[in-house]
C-alpha angles and dihedrals in degrees: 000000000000096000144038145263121222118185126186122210149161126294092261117331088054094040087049094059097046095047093085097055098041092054086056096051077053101057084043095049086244108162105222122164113214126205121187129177108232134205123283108298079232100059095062113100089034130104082228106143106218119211123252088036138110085263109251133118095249107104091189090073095113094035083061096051109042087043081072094060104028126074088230125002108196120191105209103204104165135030091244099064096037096098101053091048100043088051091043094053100046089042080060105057091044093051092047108027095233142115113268121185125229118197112192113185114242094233095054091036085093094037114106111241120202108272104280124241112270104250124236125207112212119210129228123281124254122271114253091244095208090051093051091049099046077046090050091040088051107044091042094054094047085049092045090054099044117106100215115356134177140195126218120195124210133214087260103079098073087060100042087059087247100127117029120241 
């Protein structure tokens, strides 16, 4: 509730059976970080057929998919560019509370990378205090003079830190 999952699988068979799972914790604002392997940095470009596929040529199949059912899908083809979009990619799935998917070609995933940037997680910003108040004043009037309200709550709050877990 307060963190976050993080799964590693194969390039395809493994992603495939994983899709599923990850489009519902997005549905449900679940923060999962997936890591797949990917095909060879050199394959791509080639009309090579890799086994455990569909069967065609494109090497971006998974990365499509997964794009549809993740807040941000990076394709990490070369060790230079590892560390941003790895970053990038697990920023994003603490910002938004939702799954994001991190390819790492199978031929970079041993290379050494520069020593990435700390990152820094930045809080929310305070609240305008007038605003909040004129908000409070409003809603609670509204509510005062009601005669028989009622408040439904979404599936929204959880994640929004309104209610605790």
């Amino acid at each position: 509730s307060k963190g976050v999952g993080c799964v590693f699988v194969t390039f395809f068979v493994g992603g495939l059976s994983l899709i599923n799972a990850i489009a519902g914790a997005y549905s449900d604002d679940l923060p999962i970080i997936v890591v797949s392997g990917g095909p060879n940095s050199n394959d791509f470009g080639t009309n090579r057929i890799l086994h455990h596929t569909l069967g065609l040529p494109e090497k971006m199949q998974q990365y499509e998919m997964y794009k549809h059912v993740t807040a941000d899908a990076v394709v990490v083809t070369n060790a230079i560019d590892a560390p941003a979009l790895i970053d990038r990619a697990i920023s994003t799935a603490l910002k938004v509370r939702k799954p994001v998917y991190i390819e790492i070609c199978c031929n970079i995933a041993q290379l050494l990378v520069n020593n990435p940037v700390p990152m820094a997680f930045k809080s929310l910003p305070d609240s305008n205090r007038a605003s909040l108040e004129r908000a409070l004043i409003t809603v609670s009037t509204i509510w005062n003079n009601a005669v028989k309200p009622v408040i439904v709550g979404g599936n929204k709050l959880r994640i929004g830190r309104a209610i605790p877990d």
